[in-house]
ROSEKE-678200 format. One line per 2 residues: number of its first residue (from 1); their letters; for each residue x, y, z of C-alpha. Coordinates in nm, 4 decimals, decimal comma. Layout:
BEGIN
NUM	a	X/Y/Z  ...
//
This chain:
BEGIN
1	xx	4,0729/-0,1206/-2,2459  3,8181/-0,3919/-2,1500
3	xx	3,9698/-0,3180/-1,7671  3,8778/0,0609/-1,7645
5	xx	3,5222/0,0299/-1,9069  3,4319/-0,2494/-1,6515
7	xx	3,5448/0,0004/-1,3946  3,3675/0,2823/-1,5134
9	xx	3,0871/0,0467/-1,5601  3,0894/-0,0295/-1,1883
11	xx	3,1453/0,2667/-1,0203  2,8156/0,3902/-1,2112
13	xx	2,6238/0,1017/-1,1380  2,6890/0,2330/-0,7764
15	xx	2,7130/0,5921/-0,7932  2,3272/0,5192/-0,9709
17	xx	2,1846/0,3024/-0,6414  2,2981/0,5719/-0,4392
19	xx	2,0021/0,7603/-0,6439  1,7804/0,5135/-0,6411
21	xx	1,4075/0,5497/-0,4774  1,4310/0,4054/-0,1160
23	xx	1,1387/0,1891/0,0248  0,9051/0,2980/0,2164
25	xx	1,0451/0,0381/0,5039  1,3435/0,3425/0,4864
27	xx	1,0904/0,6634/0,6015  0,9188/0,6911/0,9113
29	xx	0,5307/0,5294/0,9281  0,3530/0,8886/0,9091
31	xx	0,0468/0,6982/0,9575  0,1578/0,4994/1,2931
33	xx	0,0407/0,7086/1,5322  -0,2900/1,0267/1,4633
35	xx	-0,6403/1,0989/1,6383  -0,8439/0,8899/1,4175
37	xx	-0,7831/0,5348/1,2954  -0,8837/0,3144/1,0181
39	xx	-0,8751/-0,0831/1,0113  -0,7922/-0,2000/0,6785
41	xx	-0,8404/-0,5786/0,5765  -0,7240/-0,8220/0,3066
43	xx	-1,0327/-1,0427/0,2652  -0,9557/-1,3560/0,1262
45	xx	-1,1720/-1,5185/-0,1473  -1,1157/-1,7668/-0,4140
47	xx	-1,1037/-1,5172/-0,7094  -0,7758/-1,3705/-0,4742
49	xx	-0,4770/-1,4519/-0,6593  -0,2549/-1,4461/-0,3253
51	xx	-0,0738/-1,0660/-0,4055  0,0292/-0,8486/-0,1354
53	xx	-0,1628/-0,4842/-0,1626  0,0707/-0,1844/-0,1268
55	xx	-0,1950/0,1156/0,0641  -0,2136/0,4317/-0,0123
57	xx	-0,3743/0,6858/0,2001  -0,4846/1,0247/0,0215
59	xx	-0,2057/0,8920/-0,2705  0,0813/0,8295/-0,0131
61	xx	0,2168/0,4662/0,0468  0,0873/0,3521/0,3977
63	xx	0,2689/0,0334/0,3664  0,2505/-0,3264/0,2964
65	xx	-0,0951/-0,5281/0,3677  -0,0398/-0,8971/0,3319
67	xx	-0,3043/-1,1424/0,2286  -0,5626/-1,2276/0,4918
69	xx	-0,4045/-0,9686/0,7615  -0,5324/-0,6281/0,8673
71	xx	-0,3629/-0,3086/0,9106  -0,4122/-0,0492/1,1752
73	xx	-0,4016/0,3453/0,9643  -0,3710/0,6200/1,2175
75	xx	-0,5046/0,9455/1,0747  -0,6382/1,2937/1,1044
77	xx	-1,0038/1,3376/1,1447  -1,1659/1,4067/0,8263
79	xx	-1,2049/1,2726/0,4619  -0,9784/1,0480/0,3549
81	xx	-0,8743/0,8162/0,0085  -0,8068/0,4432/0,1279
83	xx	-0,6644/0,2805/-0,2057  -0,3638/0,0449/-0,3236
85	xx	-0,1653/-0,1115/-0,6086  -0,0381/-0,4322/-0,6766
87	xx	0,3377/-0,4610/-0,8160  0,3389/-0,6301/-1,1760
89	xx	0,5365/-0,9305/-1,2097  0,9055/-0,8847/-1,2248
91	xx	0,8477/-0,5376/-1,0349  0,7840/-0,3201/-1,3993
93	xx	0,4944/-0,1761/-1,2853  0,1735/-0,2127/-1,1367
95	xx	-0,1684/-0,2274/-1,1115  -0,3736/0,0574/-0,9303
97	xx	-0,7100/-0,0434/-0,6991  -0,9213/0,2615/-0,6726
99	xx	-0,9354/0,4222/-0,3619  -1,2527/0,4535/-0,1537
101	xx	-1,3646/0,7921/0,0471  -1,4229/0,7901/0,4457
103	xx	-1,4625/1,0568/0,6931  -1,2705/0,9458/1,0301
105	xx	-1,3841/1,1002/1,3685  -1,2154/1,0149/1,6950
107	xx	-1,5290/0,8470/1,8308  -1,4971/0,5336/1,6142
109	xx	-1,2849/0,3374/1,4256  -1,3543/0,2821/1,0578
111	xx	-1,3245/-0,0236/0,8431  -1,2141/-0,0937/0,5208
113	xx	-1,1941/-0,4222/0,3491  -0,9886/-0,4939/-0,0121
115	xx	-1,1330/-0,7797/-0,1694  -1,0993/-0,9229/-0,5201
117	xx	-1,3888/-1,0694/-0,6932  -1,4721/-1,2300/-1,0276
119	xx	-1,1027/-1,0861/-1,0790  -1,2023/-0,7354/-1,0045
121	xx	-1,0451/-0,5937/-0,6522  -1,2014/-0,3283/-0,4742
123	xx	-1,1763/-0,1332/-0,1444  -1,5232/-0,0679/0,0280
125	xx	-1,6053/0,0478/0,3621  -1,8083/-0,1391/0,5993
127	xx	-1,9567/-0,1438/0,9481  -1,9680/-0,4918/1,2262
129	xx	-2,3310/-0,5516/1,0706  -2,2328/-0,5874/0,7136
131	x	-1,9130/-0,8817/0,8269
//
């Protein structure tokens, strides 16, 4: 008896993966190649707690920014939401940045920087003059 439930168990363990939500590693980057672009950066600081930021553009993952790097967002011209989330520890859920509003055009490249400080992370746009 113990034999057939440990089977059963098994074989719905993996009929139940084959369900599971893929990563977005597994989809194409809809956001690798488009007329506009956006330069997103993880600015470090000491109020940083060292997590990777997961971006969303317009509420759709983007992909993975790691601490300190920046991240090249091809997109249409127009309006557009530049947000994020942080997993929660053990992966149970997670903590949403709010996203901040810029209008792309194909004459320039915007920037966006995520920064955390006095343990509150934002996104905010920003030009060469401001850093």
């Amino acid at each position: 008896m113990r034999y057939r439930f440990t089977l059963a168990a098994i074989t719905a363990a993996t009929l139940l993966a084959g369900c599971a939500k893929h990563s977005s590693k597994d989809a194409p980057n809809e956001f690798a190649a488009g007329p506009t672009q956006i330069n997103v950066s993880h600015i470090v600081t000491r109020a940083d707690d060292g997590s990777n930021v997961y971006l969303t553009v317009d509420g759709k993952d983007a992909g993975e920014l790691l601490n300190g790097d920046s991240m090249l967002i091809h997109v249409p011209a127009g309006k557009h939401k530049i947000g994020g989330y942080v997993p929660t520890l053990f992966g149970l859920g997670r903590v949403t940045i709010a996203p901040v509003e810029v209008t792309t055009s194909p004459e320039n490249v915007k920037k966006v920087a995520y920064s955390v400080t006095r343990n509150q992370a934002s996104f905010a746009e920003h030009d060469d003059a401001q850093g």
